[in-house]
C-alpha positions in Angstrom: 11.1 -24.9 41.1 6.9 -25.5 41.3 6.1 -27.2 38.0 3.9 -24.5 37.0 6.2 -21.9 36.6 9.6 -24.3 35.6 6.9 -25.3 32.5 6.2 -22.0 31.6 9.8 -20.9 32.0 10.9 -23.9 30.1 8.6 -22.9 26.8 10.0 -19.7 26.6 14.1 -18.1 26.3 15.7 -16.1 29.2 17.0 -13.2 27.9 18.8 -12.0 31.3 21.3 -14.9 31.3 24.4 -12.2 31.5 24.8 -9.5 34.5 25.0 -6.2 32.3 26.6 -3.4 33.4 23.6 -1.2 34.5 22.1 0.4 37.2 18.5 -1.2 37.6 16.4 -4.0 35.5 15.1 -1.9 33.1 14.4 -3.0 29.8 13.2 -2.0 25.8 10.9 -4.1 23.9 8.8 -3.8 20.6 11.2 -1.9 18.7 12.0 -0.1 21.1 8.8 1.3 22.1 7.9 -0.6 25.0 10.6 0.4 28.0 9.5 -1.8 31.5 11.3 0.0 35.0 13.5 2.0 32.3 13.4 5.9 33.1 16.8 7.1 31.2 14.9 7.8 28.1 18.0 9.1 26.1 18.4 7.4 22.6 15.1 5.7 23.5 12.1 5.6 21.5 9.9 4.3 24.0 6.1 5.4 24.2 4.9 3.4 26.8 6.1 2.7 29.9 5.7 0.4 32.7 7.0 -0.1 36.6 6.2 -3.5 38.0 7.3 -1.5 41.5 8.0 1.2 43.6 11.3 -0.1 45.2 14.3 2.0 44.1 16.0 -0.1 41.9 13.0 0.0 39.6 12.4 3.7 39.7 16.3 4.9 39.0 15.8 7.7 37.3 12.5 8.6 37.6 11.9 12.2 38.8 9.0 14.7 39.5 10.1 16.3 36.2 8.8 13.4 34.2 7.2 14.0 30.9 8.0 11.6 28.5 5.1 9.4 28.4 2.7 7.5 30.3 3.4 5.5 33.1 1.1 2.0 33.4 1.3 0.3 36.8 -0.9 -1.3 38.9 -3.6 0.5 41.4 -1.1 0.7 44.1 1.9 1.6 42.5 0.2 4.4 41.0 -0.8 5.7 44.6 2.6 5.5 45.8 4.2 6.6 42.6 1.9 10.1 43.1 3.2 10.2 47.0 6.7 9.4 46.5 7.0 11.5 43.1 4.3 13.8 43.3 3.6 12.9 39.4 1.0 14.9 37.5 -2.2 12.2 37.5 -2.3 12.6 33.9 0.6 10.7 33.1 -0.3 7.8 35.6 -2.3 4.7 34.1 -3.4 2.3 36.9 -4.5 -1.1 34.9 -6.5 -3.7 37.4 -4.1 -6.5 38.1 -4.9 -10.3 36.7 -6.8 -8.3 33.7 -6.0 -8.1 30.2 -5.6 -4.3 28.3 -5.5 -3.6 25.3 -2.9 -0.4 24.3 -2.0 0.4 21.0 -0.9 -2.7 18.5 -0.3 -5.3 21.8 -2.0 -6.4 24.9 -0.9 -6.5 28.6 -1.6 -8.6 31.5 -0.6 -7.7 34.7 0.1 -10.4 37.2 0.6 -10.4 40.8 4.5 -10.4 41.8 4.0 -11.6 45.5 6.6 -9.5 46.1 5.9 -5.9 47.6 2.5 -4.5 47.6 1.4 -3.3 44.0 4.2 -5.6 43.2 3.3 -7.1 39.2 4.5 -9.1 36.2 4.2 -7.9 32.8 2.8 -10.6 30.4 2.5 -8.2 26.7 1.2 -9.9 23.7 1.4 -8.6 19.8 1.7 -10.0 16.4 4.5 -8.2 16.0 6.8 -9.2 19.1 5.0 -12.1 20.2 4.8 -12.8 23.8 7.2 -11.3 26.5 7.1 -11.9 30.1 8.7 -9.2 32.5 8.8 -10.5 36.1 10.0 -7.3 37.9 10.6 -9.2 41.5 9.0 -11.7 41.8 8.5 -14.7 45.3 7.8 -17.7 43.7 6.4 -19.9 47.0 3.6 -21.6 47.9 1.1 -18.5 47.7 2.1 -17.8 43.8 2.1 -21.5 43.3 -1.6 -21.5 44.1 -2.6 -18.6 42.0 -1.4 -21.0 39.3 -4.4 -23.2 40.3 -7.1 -20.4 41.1 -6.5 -17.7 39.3 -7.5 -17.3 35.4 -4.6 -14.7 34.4 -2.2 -17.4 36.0 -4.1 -20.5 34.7 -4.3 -19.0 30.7 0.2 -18.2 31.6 0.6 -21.9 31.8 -1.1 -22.5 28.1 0.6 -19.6 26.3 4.3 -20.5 24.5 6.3 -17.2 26.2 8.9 -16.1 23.4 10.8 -13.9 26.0 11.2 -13.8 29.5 12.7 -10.8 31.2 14.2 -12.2 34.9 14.9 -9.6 37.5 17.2 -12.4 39.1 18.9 -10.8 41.8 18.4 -14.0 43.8 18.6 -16.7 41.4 22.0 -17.6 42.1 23.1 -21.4 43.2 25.6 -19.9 45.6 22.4 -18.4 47.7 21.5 -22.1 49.3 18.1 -20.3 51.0 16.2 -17.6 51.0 14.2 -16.3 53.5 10.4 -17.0 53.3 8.0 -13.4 54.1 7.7 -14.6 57.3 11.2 -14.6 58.1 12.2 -11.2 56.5 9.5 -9.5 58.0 10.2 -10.9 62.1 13.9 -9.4 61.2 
């Protein structure tokens, strides 16, 4: 793993270590309030949630009937998200990527996933739950590793003690020697 990101991941605790019976990543947050690719709102008292994606595992449960809240995505996602759901545009919240905003009691930084476009990481700050770093998918290679070097939201990650990490591992198992690189899954 690149330094930058073994560092960060170091600092912090990974909450994902055991598969859950489940279908997608989503998760709750902040007392429950903050629910990231989590559209089964029953029992829930989330108020504001966030998609790091459009891919299908992320969106379970997510319908054109949706009225339970906000949705906060990046640019991208929120164009797909009104093509693939037809979603009222008053319940989607496109926040510019690599840009802190603050919501409520906590703040939010999106970061770029390098996975799909509109692709994004979830970095949320608060007094209250400290900081908690959703990945969503995430490709850490060469082009993230750089981002680490040239890009502020990336450069002020690898100063900040992360108190939770949320993994979307899918991949991070040692029985999967290699993984292809973009290149490679996109000539297949």
């Amino acid at each position: 793993m690149a330094p930058a990101l073994d560092s960060a991941l170091r600092r912090g605790s990974n909450e994902c270590g055991k598969k859950k019976k489940r279908v997608g990543p989503g998760v709750t947050f902040g007392g429950g309030r903050i629910a990231v690719d989590l559209w089964k709102t029953a029992g829930t008292s989330a108020r504001h949630f966030f998609l790091t994606h459009c891919h299908t595992d992320h969106t379970h449960g997510l319908t054109p009937s949706w009225r339970h809240g906000p949705i906060y995505c990046s640019p991208i996602t929120a164009r797909l998200l009104k093509v693939m759901f037809d979603l009222d545009d008053s319940l989607l919240r496109p926040l510019e990527v690599n840009e802190s905003h603050q919501l409520a009691d906590f703040c939010v930084t999106l970061l770029e996933a390098n996975h799909c476009p509109g692709a994004v990481m979830f970095l949320f700050e608060s007094d209250s739950f400290g900081t908690v770093l959703c990945t969503g998918d995430m490709r850490h290679d060469h082009r993230m590793e750089k981002m680490f070097a040239t890009e502020p939201a990336f450069m002020r990650l690898q100063k900040l003690t992360i108190d939770h990490i949320y993994l979307d591992n899918t991949y991070l198992d040692e029985k999967i020697a290699e993984f292809p690189t973009r290149e490679e899954a996109i000539s297949e």
